[in-house]
N, C-alpha and C positions, 0 to 999 in steps of 0.2 A: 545596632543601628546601621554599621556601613564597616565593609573590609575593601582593601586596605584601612588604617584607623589612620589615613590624611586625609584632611579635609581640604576645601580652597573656602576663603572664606569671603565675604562679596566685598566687591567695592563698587563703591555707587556710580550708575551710568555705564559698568564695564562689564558688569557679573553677567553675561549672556547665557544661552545655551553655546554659542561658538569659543564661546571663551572657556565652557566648561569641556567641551569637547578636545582641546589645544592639551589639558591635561589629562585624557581619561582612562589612562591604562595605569599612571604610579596611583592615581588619587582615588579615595574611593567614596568619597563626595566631595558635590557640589553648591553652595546656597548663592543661588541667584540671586541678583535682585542688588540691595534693596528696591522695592517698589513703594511707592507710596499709591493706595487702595481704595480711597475714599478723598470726600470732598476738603474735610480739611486737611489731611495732610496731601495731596493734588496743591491741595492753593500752597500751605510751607513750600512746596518742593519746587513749584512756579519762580516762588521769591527767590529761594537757593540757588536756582537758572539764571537770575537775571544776575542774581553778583557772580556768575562764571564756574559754579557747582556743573559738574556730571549729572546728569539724573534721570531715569527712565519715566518719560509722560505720554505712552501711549494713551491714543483714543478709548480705549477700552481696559483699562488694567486687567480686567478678567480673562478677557479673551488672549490678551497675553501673558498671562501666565500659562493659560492653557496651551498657546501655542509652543513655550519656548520648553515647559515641560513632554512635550509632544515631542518636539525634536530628540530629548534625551531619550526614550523610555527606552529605544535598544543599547546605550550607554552599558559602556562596564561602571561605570560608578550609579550612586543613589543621588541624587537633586534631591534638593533644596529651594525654596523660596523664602528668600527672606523679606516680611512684608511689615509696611509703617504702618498704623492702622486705629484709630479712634473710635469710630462706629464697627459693633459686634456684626452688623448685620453684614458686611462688605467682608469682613472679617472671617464669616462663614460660608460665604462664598469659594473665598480662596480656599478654605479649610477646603469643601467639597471636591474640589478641582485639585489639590493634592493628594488627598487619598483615592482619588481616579487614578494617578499615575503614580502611585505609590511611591508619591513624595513627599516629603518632610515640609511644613511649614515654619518656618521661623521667625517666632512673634520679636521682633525687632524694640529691646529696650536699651538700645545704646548709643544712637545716634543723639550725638549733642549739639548740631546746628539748631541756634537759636530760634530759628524759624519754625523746626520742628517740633522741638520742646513745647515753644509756645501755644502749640498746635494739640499739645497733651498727650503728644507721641513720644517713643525714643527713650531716653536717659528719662526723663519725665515719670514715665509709669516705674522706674527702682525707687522712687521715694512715694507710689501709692502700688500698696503691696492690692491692695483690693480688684482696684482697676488692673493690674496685670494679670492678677490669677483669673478673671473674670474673663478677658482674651484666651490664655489658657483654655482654661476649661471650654469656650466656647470654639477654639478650632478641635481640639482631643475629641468633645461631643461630638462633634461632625465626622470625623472618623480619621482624622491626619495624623500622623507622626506627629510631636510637636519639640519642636527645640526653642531655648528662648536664651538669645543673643544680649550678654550683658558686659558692664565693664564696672572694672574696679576704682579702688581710688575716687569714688562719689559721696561725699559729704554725706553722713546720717546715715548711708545704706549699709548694712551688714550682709554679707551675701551669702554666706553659712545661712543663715536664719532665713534670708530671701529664698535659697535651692531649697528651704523644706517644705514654703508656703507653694512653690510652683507645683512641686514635686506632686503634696496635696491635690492640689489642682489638676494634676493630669498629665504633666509634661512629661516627656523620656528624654528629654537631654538638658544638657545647660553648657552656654560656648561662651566661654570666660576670658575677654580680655582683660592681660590680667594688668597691663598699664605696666607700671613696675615694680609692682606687689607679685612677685608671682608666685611666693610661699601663698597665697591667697587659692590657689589652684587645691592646696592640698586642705584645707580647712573648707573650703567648697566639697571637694571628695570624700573628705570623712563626714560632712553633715548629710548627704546624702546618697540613694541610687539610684539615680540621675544617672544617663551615662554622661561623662563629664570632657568635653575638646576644648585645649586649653588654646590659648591663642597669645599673642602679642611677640614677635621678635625671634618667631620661629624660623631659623634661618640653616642649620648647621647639627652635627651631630650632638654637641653639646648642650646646645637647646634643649632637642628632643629629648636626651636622655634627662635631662633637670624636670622636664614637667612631667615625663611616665614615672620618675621615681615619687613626684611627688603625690602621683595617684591620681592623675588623667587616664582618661580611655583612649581617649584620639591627642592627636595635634591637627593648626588649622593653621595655613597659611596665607598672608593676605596678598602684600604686595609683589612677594618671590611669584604668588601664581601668574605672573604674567610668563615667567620662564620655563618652561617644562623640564629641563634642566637641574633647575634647582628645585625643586617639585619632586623630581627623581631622587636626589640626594636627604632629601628628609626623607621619602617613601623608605631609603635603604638603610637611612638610621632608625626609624620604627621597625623595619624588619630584623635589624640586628636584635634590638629591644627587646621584642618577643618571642623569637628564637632564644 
């Protein structure tokens, strides 16, 4: 999927191409975004603004994605978009316009603002396995890479059993916040082959090495990617790793 196997992983209203750019020699992706792609989650993401959310609402969400994957494509790293999304049809859209720039889409099922859920986006679609695989499969048909953005510790959801249904589906990755289950990384990894980036509190050599033994592909980092610094310092514990 991406070497270096560090990720940056989005944070809403921040995840640019500029901001992917800030880390683009240790990291070796990038997931923009989140974006929200269509009309209902547009309107959630409205609401999320007005109570003092980040959030990216351009005029055209298409056109920007296109644009901000545009800026990467000479990038040492692989982008990412990580988009909110309801309607298949908006859906497929972005899918086309990432496998133009042979970049990964990332069907966003982990966002838990109320507003979004509501909306049947986000954390929402891990307790309807249907309606996510159907996302799935509908950016994969289009011809995108597809990674799909989850998190642990969700009442009812199993995610072992969830990475098989996607898997099914189409997907080539799964980005695992793991909350603070992060044995949950490695029960993810042996249910499937999935490439697997683990996420949550990656911060330090010890980190990294607890989720590669437990049978991650990558690590992803959220909030350290604002510092390239610290960005650097995970890149050099994944490369101890695999050395």
């Amino acid at each position: 999927m991406f070497a270096p196997r560090v990720a940056l992983a989005s944070l809403s209203g921040e995840s640019d191409a500029e901001w992917a750019e800030a880390c683009a020699r240790p990291a070796g992706a990038a997931f923009l975004g989140g974006i929200a792609i269509d009309e209902p989650t547009r309107d959630a993401a409205r609401e999320m603004v007005e109570r003092d959310r980040e959030e990216f609402l351009p005029a055209d969400p298409i056109a920007f994605v296109d644009d901000q994957l545009a800026d990467l494509d000479d990038a040492f790293l692989r982008a990412g978009m990580n988009v909110r999304a309801v309607e298949l049809d908006s859906l497929r859209e972005v899918a086309v316009v990432c496998a133009d720039h042979d970049a990964m889409l990332e069907v966003n099922a982990h966002c838990r603002q109320d507003e979004m859920c509501d909306a049947g986006a986000g954390e929402t679609l891990l307790r309807d396995t249907e309606r996510l695989c159907e996302q799935v499969e509908t950016a994969s048909d289009a011809g995108a890479a597809v990674s799909v953005k989850v998190r642990a510790e969700v009442e009812g959801v199993h995610l072992p059993t969830l990475a098989k249904a996607i898997e099914r589906a189409g997907a080539d990755a799964i980005h695992v916040d793991a909350m603070d289950s992060r044995r949950v990384v490695r029960d993810v990894a042996e249910a499937t082959d999935c490439f697997v980036v683990a996420n949550n509190g990656v911060r330090d050599r010890e980190d990294v090495f607890e989720y590669l033994a437990y049978g991650a592909d990558a690590v992803s980092v959220g909030r350290p990617s604002r510092d390239p610094e610290k960005v650097q310092s995970v890149y050099a514990a994944v490369k101890e790793w695999f050395l």
